[in-house]
N, C-alpha and C positions, 0 to 999 in steps of 0.2 A: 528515462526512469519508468519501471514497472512493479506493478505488484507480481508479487508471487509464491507459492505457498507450500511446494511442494519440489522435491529435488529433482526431480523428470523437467518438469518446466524450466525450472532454474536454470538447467543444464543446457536447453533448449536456448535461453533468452539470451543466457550469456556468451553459447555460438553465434546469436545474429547481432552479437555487438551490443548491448544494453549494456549502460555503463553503472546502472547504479540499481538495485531491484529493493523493493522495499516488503520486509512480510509484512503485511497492514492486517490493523483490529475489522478491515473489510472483510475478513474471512469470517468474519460472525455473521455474515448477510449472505456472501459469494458460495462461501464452503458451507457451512453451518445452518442456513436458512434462516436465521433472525431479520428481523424489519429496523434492527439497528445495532451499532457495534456495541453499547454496553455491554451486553452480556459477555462479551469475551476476556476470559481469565488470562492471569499470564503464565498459567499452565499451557493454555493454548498456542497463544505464541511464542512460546520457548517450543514446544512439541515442532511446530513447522519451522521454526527459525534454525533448529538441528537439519530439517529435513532439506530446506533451501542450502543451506552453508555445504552440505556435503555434496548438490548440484554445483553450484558455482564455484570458479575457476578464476575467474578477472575481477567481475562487479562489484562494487563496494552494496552490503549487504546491509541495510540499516532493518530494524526491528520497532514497529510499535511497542509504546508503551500503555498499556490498556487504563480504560477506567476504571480509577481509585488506587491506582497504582507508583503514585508519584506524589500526589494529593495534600495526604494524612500528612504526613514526617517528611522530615529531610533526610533523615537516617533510611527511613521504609523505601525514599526514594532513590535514596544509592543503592541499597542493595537491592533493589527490585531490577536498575539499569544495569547493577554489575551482573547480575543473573545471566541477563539476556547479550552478554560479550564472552562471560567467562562458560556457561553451561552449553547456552543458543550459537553460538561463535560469531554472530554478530559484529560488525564493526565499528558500530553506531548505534546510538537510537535515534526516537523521533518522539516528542510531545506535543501536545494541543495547548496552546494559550498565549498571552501576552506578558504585560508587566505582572500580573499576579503571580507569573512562575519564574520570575527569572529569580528565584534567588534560586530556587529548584533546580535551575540549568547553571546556574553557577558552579552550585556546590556538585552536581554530577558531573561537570566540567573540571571542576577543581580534583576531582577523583581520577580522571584521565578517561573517561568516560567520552567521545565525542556526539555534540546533539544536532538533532536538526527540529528547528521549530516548525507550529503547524500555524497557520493565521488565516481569517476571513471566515468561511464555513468550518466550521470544527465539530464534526460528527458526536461525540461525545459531551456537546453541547446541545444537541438536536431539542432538547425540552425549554432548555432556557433562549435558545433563537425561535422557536415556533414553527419549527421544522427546517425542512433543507432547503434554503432558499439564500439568495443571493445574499451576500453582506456589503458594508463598506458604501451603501446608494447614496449616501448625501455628506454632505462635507466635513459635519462632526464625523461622523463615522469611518468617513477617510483619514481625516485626521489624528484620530484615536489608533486607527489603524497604523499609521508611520508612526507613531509613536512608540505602540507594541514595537514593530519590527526592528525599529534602534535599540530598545529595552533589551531585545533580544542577542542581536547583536553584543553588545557592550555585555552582556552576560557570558560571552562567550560560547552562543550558538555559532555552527560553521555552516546552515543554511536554511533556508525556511520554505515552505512550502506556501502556498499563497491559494487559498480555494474558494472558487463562486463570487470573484469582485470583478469592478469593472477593468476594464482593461488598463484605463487610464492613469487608475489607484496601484495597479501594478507596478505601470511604467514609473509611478512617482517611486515607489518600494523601492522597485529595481536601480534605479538611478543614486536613489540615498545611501544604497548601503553597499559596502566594500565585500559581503558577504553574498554566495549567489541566490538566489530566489527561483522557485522551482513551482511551476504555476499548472494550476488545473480546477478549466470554465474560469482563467483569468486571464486569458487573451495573450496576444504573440508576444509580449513586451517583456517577460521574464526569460531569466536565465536558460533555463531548461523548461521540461514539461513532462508528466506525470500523470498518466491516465491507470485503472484498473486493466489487468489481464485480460481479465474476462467480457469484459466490455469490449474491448479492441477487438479480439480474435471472436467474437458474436457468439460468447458460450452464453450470456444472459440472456435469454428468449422471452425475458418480461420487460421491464423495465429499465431503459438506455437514457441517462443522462443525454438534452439536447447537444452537448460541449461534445459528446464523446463525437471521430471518426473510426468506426467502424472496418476495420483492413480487412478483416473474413468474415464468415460465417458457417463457424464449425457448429454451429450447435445443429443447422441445419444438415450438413455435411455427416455428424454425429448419428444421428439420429434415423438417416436411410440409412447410413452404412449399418445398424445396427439390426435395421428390418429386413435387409439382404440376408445378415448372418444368418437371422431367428428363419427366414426362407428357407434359406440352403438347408440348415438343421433339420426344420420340417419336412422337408419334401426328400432327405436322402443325401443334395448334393452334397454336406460338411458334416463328417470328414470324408474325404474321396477314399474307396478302399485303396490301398497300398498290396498290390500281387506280390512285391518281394520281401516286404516286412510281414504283412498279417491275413495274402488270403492264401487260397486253399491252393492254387496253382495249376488249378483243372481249367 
């Protein structure tokens, strides 16, 4: 699984086999340049989740749900997920939290809605964890942690994402629950695994999470090919004249 944000890409991801792309509230940081996802509306995400759905062909397409968007109501939170299935085409969503939401994942489940839970590091929690830092480090906090994930489960979430625990805490997740677990910076023991786009393919040129492996590095790759162009343009060689289209033929 990958993020993704845009129908070029999507189109891209879903040729080399990615089974499942996620438009995540990342693109308030990735796309947007925010220093955290709050600020992402769910104009935003419905706006990209149109644009991804119309690239993809196979991957199962899930959608964040942003914050304050699920929150408030139960009511506000159906139709905020029905939004992003019926307008975004979406096939799924994805929320952040534990027992506090499951009746939340319930009732969006109960709508025909399918969820996937988010546990451990939960971005939209960045103020009340103290930033982006590991979770789940000691045994209450593992503990608490399987407990969300069954909560979840039994709510009728169909998978969960697992972010910034130890590996260990995963393996315990993964093992407990009938449902798959889809891990990132939570080590080999999960179901699947779920890194950002831009991270992988090296469009980030600041700031790389240790967990991420990096396959390319476009942003370098990017960025000469770009100073070739701006070359060529300056000095004459782009665009080459064309003698049979536009020159004079002397």
């Amino acid at each position: 699984m990958l993020t993704v944000y845009d129908a070029t890409m999507a189109r891209l991801l879903d040729r080399a086999g990615i089974e499942a792309l996620l438009v995540g509230d990342s693109l308030g940081m990735v796309i947007e340049g925010h220093d955290s996802t709050l600020p992402v509306t769910l104009e935003a995400i419905l706006h990209h989740t149109q644009a991804v759905t119309r690239g993809a062909r196979h991957a199962l397409v899930v959608a964040d749900m942003p914050f304050l968007t699920y929150q408030l109501t139960l009511t506000e939170a159906v139709r905020n997920a029905g939004r992003l299935i019926q307008e975004g085409g979406a096939a799924a969503v994805k929320l952040e939290g534990g027992r506090a939401v499951v009746d939340v994942v319930a009732r969006i489940v109960e709508a025909g809605v399918p969820v996937m839970g988010h546990l451990g590091l939960m971005p939209q929690h960045v103020h009340q964890l103290s930033g982006y830092r590991m979770q789940a480090r000691n045994e209450a906090e593992a503990d608490q942690l399987v407990a969300d994930a069954r909560a979840l489960q039994e709510a009728g979430a169909f998978s969960i994402v697992l972010e910034s625990i130890p590996a260990e805490v995963a393996r315990t997740v993964t093992q407990e629950l009938a449902i798959p677990t889809i891990g990132i910076g939570a080590g080999p023991f999960c179901d699947g695994q779920i890194l950002v786009s831009y991270d992988v393919f090296g469009l980030n040129d600041e700031f790389v999470p240790p967990f991420v492996k990096q396959y390319a590095n476009l942003a370098e790759e990017m960025v000469s090919a770009a100073k070739t162009y701006a070359q060529d343009v300056r000095c004459g060689r782009f665009p080459a004249l064309d003698r049979k289209a536009g020159g004079s033929g002397k």
